[in-house]
N, C-alpha and C positions, 0 to 999 in steps of 0.2 A: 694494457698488458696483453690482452688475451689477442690484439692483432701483432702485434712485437713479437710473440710467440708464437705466431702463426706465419711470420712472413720469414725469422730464423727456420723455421723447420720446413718450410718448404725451400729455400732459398739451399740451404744446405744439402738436403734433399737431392737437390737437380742439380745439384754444380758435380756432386759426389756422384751420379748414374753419368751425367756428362763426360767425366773424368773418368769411367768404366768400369770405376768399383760395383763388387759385388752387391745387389739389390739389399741383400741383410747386413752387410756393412755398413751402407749407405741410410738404410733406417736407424740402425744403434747408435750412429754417429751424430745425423740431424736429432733424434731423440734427443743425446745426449746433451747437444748444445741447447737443444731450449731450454732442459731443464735447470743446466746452470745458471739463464738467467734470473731463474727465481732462486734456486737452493745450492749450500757449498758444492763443494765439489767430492766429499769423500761420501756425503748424506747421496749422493745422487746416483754415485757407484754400488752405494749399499743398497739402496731404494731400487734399483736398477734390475741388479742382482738380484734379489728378493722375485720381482715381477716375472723376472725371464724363468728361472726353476718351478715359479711358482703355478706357473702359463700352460707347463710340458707338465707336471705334476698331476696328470687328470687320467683315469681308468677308461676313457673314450678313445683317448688317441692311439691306446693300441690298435685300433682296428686299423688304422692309415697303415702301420708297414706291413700287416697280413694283407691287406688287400693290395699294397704294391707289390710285395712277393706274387701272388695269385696273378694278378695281369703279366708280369713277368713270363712266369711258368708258362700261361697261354701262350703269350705272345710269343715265343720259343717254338710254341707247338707245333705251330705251321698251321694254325687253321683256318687263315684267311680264305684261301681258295672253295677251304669246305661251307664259307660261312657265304661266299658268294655264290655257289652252287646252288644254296639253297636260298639263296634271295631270290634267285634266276625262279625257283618255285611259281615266285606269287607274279612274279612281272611278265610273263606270259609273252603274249603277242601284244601288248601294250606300246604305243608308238615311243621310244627311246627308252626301249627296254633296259638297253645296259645303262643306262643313266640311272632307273629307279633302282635296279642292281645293286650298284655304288652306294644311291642313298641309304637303303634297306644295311646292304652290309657297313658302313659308318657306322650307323646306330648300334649295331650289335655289335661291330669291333670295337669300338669305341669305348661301350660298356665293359667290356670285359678286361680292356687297358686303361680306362679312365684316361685317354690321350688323345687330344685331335689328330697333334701331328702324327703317330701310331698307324692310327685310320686310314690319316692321307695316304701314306705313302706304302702301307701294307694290301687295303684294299684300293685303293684309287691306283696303285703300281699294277692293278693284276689287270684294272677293268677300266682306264683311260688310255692303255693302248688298244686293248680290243675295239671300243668306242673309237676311236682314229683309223684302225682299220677296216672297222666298219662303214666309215662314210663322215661320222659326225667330227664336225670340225673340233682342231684341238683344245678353243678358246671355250666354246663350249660345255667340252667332258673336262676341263680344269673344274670351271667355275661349278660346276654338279657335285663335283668331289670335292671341292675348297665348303663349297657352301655348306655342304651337311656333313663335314667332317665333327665340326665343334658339336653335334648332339648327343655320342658317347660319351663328352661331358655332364649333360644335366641328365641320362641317362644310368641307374644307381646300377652297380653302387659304385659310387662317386667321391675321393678323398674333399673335392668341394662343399659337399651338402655336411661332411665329419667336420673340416675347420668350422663351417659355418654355424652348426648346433653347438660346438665348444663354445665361439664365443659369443653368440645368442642366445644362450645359457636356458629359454624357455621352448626351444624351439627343437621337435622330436625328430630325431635323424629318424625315425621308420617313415613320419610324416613326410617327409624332406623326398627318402626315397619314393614313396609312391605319389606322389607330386612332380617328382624328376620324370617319372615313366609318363604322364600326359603331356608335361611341357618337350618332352623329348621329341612322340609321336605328332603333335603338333607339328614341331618345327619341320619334321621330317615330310609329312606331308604337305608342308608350303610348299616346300621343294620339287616334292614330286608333283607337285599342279602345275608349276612353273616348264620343268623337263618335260612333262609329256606335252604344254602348250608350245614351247619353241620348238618340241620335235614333231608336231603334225604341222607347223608352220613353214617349217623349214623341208620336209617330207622327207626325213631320217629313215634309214631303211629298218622295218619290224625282225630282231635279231632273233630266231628260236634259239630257244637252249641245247645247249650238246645231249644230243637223243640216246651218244653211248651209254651216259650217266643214267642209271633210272631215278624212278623219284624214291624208290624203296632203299636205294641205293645211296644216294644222298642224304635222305632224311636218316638213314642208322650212322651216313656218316656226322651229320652237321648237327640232332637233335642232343648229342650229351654235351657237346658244348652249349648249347645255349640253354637245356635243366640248370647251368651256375647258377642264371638267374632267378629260375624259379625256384631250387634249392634255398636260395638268399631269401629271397624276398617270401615265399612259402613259410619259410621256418619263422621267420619274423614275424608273419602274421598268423600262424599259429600259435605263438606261443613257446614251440618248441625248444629255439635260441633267443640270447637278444641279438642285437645289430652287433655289437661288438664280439660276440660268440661266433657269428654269420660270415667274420670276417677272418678265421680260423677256420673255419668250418670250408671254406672258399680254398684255402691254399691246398686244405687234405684233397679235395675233390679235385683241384686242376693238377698233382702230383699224380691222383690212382688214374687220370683220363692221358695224362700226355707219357704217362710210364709205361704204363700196363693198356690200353686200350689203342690210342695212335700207335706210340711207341714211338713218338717221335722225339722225347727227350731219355737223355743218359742218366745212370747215375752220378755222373760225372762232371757232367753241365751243373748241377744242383749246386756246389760250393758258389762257383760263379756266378749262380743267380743268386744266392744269399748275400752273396757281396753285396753283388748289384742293388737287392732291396734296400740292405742298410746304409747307402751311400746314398739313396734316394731319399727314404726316409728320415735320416740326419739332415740331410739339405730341408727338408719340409719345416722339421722339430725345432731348428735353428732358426727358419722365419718362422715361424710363429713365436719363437721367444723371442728375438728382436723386435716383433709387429707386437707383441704384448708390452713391451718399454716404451714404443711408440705410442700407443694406446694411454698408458699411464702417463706419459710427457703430456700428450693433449687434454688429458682430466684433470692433471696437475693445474695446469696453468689455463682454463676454460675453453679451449679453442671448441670442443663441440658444442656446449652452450653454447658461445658465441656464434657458430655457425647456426645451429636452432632458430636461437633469435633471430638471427639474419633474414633465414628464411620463410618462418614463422611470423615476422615483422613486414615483409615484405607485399604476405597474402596468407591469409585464413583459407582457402580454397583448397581440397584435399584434391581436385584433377590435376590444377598449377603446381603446387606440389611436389607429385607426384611424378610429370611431366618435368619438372628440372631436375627431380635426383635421376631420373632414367640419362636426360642429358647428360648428367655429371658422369655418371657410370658409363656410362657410352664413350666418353671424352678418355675417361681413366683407362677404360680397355683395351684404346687403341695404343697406351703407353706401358702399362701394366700387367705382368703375366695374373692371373687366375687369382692363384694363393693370395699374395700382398695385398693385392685391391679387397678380398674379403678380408681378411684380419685388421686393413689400414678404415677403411669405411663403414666397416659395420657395425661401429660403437658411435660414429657420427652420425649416420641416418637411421637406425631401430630406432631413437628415443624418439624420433621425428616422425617416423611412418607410426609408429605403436602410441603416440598421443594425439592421432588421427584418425585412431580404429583399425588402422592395419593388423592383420595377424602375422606375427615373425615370421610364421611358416611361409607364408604368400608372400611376403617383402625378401626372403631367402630365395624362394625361386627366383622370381622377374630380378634380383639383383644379379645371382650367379649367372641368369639368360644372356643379362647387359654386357655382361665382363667377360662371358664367353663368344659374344658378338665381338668384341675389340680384337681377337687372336684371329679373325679372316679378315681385320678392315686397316688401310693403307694409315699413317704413314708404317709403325712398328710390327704388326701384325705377322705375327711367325708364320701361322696357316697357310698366309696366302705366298707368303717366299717358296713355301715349302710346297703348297701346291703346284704353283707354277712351274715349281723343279719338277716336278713328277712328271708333269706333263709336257718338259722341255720348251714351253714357253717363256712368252717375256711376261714380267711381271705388269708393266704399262699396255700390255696387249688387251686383258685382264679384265682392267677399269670399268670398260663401257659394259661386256657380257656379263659383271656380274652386278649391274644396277638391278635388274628383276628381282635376282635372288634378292637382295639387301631390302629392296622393298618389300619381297613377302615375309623376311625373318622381322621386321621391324612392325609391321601388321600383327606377326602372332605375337610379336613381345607385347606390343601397346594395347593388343585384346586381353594378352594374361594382365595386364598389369589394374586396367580397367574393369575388368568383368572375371573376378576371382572366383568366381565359378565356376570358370573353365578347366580349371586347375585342383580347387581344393575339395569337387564332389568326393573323389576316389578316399582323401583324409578322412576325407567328413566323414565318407557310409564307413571308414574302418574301426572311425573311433579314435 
């Protein structure tokens, strides 16, 4: 039964994303069909039904469309330039300076839009042609910008680490975020080991920063946008708010900074960004209530048990393990945006990592790392289209420059994933 049911839902699954229906279509749809196999068909509508309201029905998810709003608002603001400005800060006369640049400003644009592609093409647009006119090759300053686009993902606050605590049900999104801010900084500095090593090898010329800018000057520019984050994560760890307060609290602060202080947004714009959240945030609310019918199809009819056993029958060894769900997450990322693959997988592999000793919180990271790795890796992989475009390269140019990167993000994943340590100190000393 339980492979019958595993081989209709995924078979439907792929024939429906082949056929270029919508991803939540396509899950309500293959859902639907396995579950007919076992129960009538109006039991299955209602049972269905029940799952998806009941999914979206939770006092957490509010915080996902305040905090799409809030990256909206920024991302309007115009502050990429100011946020690259003030990366230029720390990257000094460091050899491929505008490379660490990019990386630096990823992270923090990324953070604040919760979007790779955002990143790429907001800061990697200002600072991969600079980098080309500078000297360094264009194959190069893609792959710096493709590679540490995806860390303003695991980067809080993050709608990933929100889906992810909903339905790991044990699992504290404040944890999640200060967990997101080592796995983030980690990755980032893969990167920058990698950039300054091919650019003292390649002998990249040392870029100063524009000396009209001062640093007093920069920094009254660049420091109130990046207080969002410690506004966030401060209040959280005070006490203050909770994370879901934090995420209101987010939208007033990017309103009084881009209204009143840039002044780079209208009142006028405001309606059209409100659109814009709730059309975001409906697409989000929609998968996850389809990914919650999936979820229920697969508990219905045992496919995660059976997948457990599988693997649990296969090898008692928590490295082996461990090492094939990274696989699998790896495999899915490259086909899978972000969302789905957390809400589709992460009621298959918790039971499995958490009957191994895993802690949610640590198996929530290295999973969202995995699926954030799939959105820069070839064949489906948005980042990297999108990169390439930015940098008017070919996508197949691409390939070989960015094996380094791929092996140092694959290092830090397999070090988070192995040596939870590295990750969960910051949880631990909070409490």
């Amino acid at each position: 039964m339980e492979l019958q049911a595993g081989l209709i839902l995924l078979v439907v699954f792929m024939i429906l994303l082949v056929l270029g229906m919508p991803i939540a279509i396509s899950i309500a749809a293959s859902s639907m069909a396995t579950l007919l196999l076992v129960i009538p068909f109006d039991i299955a509508v209602f049972s269905s039904a029940q799952k998806m309201v009941g999914s979206i029905n939770s006092f957490s998810l509010v915080a996902i469309p305040f905090f799409v709003l809030s990256g909206i608002i920024m991302n309007n603001g115009g502050i990429a330039q100011k946020l690259v400005d003030f990366a230029m800060l720390f990257a000094g006369r460091i050899p491929g300076a505008l490379a660490i640049t990019n990386v630096i400003g990823n992270a923090l644009f990324g953070s604040i839009s919760s979007s790779a592609i955002a990143a790429s093409t907001a800061i990697g647009g200002v600072l991969v042609p600079q980098q080309v006119k500078e000297g360094y090759d264009p194959e190069y300053a893609a792959s710096v910008n493709i590679a540490s686009a995806p860390t303003g993902m695991v980067v809080p606050p993050s709608t990933a680490f929100i889906m992810f605590s909903t339905i790991a049900g044990g699992a504290s999104i404040s944890s999640l975020f200060l967990g997101g801010y080592v796995v983030g900084i980690l990755w980032s500095l893969g990167i920058i080991a990698v950039a300054i090593f091919l650019a003292k090898k390649r002998n990249y010329p040392i870029v100063e920063r524009d000396k009209s800018k001062s640093t007093g000057k920069v920094l009254i520019d660049s420091v109130p946008s990046l207080l969002l984050i410690v506004i966030i994560i401060g209040g959280i760890m005070s006490g203050l708010f909770t994370a879901i307060e934090a995420s209101a609290v987010s939208v007033v602060y990017a309103l009084v900074l881009s209204l009143f202080y840039y002044k780079t947004v209208t009142w006028k714009q405001i309606p059209g960004m409100i659109v814009q959240a709730v059309e975001m945030s409906g697409t989000i609310m929609f998968l996850l209530a389809t990914s919650s019918m999936m979820s229920f199809a697969m508990a219905f009819t045992g496919i995660p048990q059976a997948i457990s056993g599988a693997i649990l029958g296969l090898t008692d060894s928590p490295f082996i393990i461990l090492l094939l769900i990274n696989i699998v997450l790896l495999v899915v990322g490259m086909f899978m945006d972000v969302a789905p693959a957390i809400l589709i997988f992460t009621p298959i592999f918790l039971p499995i990592v958490t009957s191994i000793g895993i802690d949610p919180v640590h198996y929530g990271l290295f999973s969202i790392m995995n699926l954030c790795v799939g959105s820069i890796t070839p064949p489906v992989g948005t980042g990297l289209y999108v990169g390439a475009s930015v940098a008017k390269v070919k996508v197949e140019s691409l390939l070989k420059p960015m094996i380094p990167f791929y092996v140092i993000i694959l290092i830090v994943l397999f070090a988070i994933t192995y040596f939870p340590q590295l990750i969960m100190w910051l949880p631990n000393l909070a409490g």
